[in-house]
C-alpha positions as YAML, in Angstrom:
chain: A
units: angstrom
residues:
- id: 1
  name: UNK
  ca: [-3.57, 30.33, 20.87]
- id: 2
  name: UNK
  ca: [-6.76, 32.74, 21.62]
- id: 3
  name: UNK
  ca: [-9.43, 32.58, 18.55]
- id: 4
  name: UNK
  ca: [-7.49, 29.56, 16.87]
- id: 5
  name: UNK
  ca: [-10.93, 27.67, 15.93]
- id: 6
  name: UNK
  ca: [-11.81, 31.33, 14.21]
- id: 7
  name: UNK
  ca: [-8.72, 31.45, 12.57]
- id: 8
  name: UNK
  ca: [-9.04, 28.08, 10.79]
- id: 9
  name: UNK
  ca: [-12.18, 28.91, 9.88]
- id: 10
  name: UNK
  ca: [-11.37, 31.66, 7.45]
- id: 11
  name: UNK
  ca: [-8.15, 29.79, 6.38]
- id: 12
  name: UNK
  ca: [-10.68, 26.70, 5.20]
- id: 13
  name: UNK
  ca: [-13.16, 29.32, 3.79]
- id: 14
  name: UNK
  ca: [-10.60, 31.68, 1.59]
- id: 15
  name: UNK
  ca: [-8.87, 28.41, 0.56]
- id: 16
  name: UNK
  ca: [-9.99, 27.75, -3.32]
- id: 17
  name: UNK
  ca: [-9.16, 23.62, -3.42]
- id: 18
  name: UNK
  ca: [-9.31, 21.67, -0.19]
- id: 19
  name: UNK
  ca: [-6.47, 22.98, 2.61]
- id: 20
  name: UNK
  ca: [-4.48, 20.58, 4.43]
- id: 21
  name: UNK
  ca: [-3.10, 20.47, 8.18]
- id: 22
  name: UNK
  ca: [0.44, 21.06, 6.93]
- id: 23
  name: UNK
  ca: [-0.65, 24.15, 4.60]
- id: 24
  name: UNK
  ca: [-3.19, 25.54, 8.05]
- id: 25
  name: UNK
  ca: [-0.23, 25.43, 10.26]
- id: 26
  name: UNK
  ca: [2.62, 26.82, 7.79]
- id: 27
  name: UNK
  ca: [-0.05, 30.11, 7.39]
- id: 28
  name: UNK
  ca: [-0.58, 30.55, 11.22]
- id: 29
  name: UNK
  ca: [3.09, 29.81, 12.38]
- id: 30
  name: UNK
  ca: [4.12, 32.14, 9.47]
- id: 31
  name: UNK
  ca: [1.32, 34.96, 10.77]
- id: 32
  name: UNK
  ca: [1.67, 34.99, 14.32]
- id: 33
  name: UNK
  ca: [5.50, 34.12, 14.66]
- id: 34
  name: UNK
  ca: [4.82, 31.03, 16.89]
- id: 35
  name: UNK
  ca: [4.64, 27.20, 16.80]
- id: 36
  name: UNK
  ca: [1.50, 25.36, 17.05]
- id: 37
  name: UNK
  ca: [0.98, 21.90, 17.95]
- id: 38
  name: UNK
  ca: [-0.79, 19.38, 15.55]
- id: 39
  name: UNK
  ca: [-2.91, 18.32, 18.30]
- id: 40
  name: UNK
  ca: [-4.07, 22.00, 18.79]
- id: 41
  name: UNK
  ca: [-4.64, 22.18, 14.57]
- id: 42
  name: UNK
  ca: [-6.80, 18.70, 14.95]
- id: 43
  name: UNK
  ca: [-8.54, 19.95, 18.08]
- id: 44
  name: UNK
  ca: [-9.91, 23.22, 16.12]
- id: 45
  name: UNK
  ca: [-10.76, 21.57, 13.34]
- id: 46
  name: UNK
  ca: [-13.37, 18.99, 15.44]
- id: 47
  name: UNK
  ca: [-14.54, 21.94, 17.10]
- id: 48
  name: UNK
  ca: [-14.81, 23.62, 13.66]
- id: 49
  name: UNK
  ca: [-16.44, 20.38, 12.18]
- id: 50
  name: UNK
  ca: [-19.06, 20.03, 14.78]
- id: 51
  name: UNK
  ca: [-19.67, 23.83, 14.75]
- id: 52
  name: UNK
  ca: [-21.41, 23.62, 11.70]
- id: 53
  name: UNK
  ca: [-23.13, 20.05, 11.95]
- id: 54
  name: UNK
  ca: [-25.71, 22.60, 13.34]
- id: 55
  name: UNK
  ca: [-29.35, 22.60, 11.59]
- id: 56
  name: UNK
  ca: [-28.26, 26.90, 11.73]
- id: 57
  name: UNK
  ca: [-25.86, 26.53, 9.14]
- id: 58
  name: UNK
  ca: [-26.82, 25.16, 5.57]
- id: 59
  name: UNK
  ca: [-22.89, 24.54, 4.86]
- id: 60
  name: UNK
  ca: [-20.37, 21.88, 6.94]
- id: 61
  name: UNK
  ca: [-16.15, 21.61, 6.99]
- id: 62
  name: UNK
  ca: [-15.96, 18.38, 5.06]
- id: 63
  name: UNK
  ca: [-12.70, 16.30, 4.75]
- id: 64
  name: UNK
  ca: [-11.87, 15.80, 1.19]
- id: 65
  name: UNK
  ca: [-9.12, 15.64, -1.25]
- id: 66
  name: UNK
  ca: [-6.57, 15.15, 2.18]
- id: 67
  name: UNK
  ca: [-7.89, 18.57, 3.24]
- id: 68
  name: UNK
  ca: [-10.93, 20.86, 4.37]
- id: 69
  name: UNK
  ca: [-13.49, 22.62, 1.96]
- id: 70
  name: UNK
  ca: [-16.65, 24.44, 2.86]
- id: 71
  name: UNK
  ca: [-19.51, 22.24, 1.38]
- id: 72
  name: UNK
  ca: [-22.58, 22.53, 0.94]
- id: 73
  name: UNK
  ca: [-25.50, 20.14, 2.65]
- id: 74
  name: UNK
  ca: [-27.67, 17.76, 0.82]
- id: 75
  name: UNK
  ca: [-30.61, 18.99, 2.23]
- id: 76
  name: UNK
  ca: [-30.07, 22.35, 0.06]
- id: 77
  name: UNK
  ca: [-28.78, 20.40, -3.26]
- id: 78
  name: UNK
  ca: [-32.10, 20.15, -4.84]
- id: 79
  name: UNK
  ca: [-31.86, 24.62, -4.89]
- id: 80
  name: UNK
  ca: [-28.54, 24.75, -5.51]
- id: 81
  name: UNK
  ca: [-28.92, 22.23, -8.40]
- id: 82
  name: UNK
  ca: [-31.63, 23.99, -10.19]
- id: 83
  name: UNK
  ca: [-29.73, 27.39, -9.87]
- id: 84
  name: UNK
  ca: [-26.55, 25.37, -11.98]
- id: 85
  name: UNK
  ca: [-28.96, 24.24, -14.33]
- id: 86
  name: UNK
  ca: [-29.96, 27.78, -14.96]
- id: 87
  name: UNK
  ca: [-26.36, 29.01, -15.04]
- id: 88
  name: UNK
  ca: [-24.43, 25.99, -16.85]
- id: 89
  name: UNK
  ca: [-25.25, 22.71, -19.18]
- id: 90
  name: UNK
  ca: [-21.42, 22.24, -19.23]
- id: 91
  name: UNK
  ca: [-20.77, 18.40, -18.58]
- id: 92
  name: UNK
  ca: [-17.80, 16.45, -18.88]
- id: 93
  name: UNK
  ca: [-17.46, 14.99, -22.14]
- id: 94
  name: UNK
  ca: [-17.65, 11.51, -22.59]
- id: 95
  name: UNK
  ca: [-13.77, 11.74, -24.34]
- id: 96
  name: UNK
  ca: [-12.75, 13.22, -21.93]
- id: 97
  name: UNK
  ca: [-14.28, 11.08, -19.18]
- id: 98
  name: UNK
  ca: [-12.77, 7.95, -21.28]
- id: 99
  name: UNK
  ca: [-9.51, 9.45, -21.16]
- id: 100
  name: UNK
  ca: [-9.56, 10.74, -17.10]
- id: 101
  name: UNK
  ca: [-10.33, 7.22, -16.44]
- id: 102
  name: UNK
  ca: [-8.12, 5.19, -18.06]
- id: 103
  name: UNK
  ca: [-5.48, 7.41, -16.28]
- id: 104
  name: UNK
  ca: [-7.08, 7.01, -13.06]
- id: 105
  name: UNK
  ca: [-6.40, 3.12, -13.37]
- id: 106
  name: UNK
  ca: [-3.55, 3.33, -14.57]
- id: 107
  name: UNK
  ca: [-1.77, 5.71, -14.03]
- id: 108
  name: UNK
  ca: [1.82, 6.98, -14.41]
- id: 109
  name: UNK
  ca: [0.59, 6.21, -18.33]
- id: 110
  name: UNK
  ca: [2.23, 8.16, -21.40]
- id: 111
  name: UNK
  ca: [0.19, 9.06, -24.42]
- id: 112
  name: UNK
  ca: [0.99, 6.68, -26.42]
- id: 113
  name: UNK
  ca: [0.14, 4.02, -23.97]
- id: 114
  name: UNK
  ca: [-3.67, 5.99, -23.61]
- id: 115
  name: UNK
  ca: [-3.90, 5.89, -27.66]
- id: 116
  name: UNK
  ca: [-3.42, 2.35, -27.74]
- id: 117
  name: UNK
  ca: [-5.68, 1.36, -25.00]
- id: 118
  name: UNK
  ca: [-8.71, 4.22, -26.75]
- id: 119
  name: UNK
  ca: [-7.84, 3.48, -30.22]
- id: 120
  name: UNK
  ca: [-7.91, 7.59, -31.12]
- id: 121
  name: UNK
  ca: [-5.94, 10.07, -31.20]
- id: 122
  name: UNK
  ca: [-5.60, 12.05, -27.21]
- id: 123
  name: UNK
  ca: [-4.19, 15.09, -27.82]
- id: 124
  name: UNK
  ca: [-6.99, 17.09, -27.56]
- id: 125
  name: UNK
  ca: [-8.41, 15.08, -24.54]
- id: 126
  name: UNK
  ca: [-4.95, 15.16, -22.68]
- id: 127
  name: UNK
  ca: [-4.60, 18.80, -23.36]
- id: 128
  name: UNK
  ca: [-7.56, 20.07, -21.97]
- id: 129
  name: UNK
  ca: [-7.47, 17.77, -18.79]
- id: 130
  name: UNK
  ca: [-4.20, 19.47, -18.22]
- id: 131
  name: UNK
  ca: [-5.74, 22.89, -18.80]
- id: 132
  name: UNK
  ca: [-8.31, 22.03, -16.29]
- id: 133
  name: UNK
  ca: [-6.05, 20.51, -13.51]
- id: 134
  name: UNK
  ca: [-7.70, 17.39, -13.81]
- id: 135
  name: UNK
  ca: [-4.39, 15.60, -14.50]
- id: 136
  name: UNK
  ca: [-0.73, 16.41, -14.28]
- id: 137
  name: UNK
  ca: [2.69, 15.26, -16.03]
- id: 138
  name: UNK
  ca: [4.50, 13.12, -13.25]
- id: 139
  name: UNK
  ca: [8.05, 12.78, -15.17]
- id: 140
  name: UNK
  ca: [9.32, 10.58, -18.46]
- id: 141
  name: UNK
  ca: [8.80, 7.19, -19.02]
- id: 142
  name: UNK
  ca: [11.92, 4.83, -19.46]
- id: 143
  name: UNK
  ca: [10.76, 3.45, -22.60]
- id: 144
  name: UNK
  ca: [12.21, 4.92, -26.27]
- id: 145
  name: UNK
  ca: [12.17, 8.63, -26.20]
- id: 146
  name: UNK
  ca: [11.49, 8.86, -22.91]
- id: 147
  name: UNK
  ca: [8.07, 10.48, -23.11]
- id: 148
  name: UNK
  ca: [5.92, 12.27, -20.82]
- id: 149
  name: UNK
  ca: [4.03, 10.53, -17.80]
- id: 150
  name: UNK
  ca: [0.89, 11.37, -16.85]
- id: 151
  name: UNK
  ca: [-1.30, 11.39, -13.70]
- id: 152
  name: UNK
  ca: [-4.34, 12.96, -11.88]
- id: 153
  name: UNK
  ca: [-3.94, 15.64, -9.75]
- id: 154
  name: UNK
  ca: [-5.62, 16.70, -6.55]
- id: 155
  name: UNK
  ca: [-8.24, 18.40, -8.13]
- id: 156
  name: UNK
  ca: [-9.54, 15.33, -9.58]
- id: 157
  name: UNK
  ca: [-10.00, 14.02, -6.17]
- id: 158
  name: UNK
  ca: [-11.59, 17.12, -5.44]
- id: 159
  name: UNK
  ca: [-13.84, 16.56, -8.40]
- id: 160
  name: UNK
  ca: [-14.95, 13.01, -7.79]
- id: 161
  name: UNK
  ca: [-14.91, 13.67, -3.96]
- id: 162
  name: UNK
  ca: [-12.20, 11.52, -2.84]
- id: 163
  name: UNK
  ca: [-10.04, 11.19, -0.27]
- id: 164
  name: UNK
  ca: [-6.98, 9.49, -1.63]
- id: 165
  name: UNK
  ca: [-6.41, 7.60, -5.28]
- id: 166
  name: UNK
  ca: [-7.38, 4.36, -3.17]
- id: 167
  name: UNK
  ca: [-11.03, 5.40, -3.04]
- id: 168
  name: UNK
  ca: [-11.51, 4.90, -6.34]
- id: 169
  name: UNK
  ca: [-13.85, 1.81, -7.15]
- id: 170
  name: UNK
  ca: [-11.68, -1.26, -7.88]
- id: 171
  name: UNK
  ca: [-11.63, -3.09, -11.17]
- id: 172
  name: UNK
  ca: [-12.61, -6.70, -10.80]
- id: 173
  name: UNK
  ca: [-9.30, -8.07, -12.52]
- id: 174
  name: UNK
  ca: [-6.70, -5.18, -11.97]
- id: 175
  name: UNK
  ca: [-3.94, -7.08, -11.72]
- id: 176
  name: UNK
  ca: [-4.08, -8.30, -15.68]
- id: 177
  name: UNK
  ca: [-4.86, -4.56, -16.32]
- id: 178
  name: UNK
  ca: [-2.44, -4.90, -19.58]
- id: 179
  name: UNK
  ca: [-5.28, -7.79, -20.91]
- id: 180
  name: UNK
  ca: [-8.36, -6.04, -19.30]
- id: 181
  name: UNK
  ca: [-7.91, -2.50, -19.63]
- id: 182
  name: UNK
  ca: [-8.16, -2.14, -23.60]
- id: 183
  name: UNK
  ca: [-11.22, -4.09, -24.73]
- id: 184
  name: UNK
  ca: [-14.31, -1.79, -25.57]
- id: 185
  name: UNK
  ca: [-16.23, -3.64, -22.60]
- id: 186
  name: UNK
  ca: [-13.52, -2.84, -20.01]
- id: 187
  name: UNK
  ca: [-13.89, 0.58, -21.20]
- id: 188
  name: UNK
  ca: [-17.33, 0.87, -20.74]
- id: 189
  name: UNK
  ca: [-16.65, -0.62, -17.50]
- id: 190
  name: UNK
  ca: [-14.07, 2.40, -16.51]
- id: 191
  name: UNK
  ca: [-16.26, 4.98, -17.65]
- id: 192
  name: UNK
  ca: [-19.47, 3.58, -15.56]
- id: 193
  name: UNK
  ca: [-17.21, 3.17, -13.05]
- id: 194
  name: UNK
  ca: [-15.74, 6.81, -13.18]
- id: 195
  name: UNK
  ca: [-19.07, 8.24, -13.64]
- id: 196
  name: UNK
  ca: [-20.41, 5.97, -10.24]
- id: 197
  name: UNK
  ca: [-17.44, 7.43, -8.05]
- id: 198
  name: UNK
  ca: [-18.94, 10.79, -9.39]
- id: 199
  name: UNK
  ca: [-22.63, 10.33, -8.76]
- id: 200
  name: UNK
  ca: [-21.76, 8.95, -4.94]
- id: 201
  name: UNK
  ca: [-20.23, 12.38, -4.29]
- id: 202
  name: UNK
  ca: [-22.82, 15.13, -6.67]
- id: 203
  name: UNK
  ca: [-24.93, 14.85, -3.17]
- id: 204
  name: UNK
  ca: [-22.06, 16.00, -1.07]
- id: 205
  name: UNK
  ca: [-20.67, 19.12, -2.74]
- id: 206
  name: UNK
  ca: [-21.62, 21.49, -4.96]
- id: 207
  name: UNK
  ca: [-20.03, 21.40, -8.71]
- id: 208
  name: UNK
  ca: [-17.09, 23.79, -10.04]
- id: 209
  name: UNK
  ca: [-18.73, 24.77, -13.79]
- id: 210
  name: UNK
  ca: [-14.94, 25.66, -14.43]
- id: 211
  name: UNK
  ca: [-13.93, 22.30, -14.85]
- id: 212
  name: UNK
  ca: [-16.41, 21.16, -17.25]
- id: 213
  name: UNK
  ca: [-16.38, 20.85, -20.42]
- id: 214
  name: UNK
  ca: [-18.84, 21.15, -23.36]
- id: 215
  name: UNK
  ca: [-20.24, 17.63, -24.67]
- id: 216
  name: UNK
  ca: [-20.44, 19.23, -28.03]
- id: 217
  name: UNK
  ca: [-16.66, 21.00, -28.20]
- id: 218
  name: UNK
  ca: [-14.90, 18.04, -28.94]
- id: 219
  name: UNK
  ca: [-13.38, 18.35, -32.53]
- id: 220
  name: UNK
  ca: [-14.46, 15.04, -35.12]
- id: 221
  name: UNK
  ca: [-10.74, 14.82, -35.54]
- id: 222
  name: UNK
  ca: [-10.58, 13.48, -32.03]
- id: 223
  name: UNK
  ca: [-12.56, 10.21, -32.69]
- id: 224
  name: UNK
  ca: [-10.36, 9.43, -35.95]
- id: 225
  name: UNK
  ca: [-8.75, 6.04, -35.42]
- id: 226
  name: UNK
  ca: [-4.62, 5.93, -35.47]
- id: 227
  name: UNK
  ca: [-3.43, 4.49, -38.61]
- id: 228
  name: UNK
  ca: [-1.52, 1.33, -38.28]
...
């Protein structure tokens, strides 16, 4: 197919969250009326990829989140981080953080299950890690009343700059998660650990100020213990 590389190229550049090979080839099968290989998608992409390893381009195609995003290159970070400062002080709260993380590890998790790992109340933190796509509702737990599930969504990984759910950093003694995950020190441990993945990946992209939050938003109502 004549101009394939081209065509890619704006596919990966109107996309607004990473775009996968599946998504690529539905929108160019469904354009042009005619089926293209996976080998022909991979090839374009390379060629696309080592297009812009160029020093002429200040952006590269970068595989994240199981797709391809437009990305920004460290060398241009420092300017593009002073420009956020100017624009945004919007951080991820440390709630929220607490809460994103304990989902991350162990995740399907219901709300109740999150309140008696934190301690608090996590309605507010659940509901506005929902409202920005940081996590999603997988289903219904089996247990009594059957209530909601919850999980992180693609956009996390987009967020942390992660491939898959396995490229998280592990947790020395996962397996006895129900013993480990809980104590205040295995919570500081998940949020260092959550705010580590982050770090590694602030270098390699640029950040959405959409999906922040304000450190000082969160109500005092949120930190009040349950009762017993």
């Amino acid at each position: 197919m004549d101009k394939l590389v081209l065509y890619i190229e704006s596919l990966v550049f109107a996309a607004a969250m990473p775009i996968n090979r599946k998504d690529i080839r539905y929108a160019l099968e469904n354009s042009f009326e005619v089926k293209i290989p996976e080998e022909d998608i991979d090839q374009a992409l390379e060629e696309l990829r080592l297009k812009y390893q160029s020093d002429d381009y200040a952006i590269e195609v970068v595989e994240i989140a199981e797709g391809f995003q437009f990305l920004t290159k460290p060398a241009y970070h420092h300017v593009i981080g002073n420009y956020l400062k100017q624009v945004t002080h919007r951080r991820l709260s440390r709630v929220a953080l607490e809460t994103l993380a304990i989902i991350a590890y162990k995740q399907p998790v219901t709300k109740s299950e999150l309140e008696q790992i934190r301690g608090v109340n996590c309605d507010y933190a659940i509901q506005k890690l929902l409202e920005k796509d940081l996590i999603e509702i997988s289903g219904r737990s089996q247990g009594a009343g059957r209530p909601l599930t919850y999980v992180t969504s693609e956009k996390f990984m987009d967020y942390f700059g992660l491939k898959n759910i396995g490229d998280l950093p592990k947790l020395k003694e996962l397996q006895s998660a129900e013993n480990v995950i809980g104590s205040e020190e295995s919570i500081e441990e998940l949020i260092e650990m959550a705010e580590h993945a982050r770090e590694m990946h602030i270098e390699d992209r640029i950040l959405d100020p959409q999906i922040e939050t304000n450190e000082h938003t969160e109500p005092a109502e949120e930190e009040s213990h349950l009762l017993n």
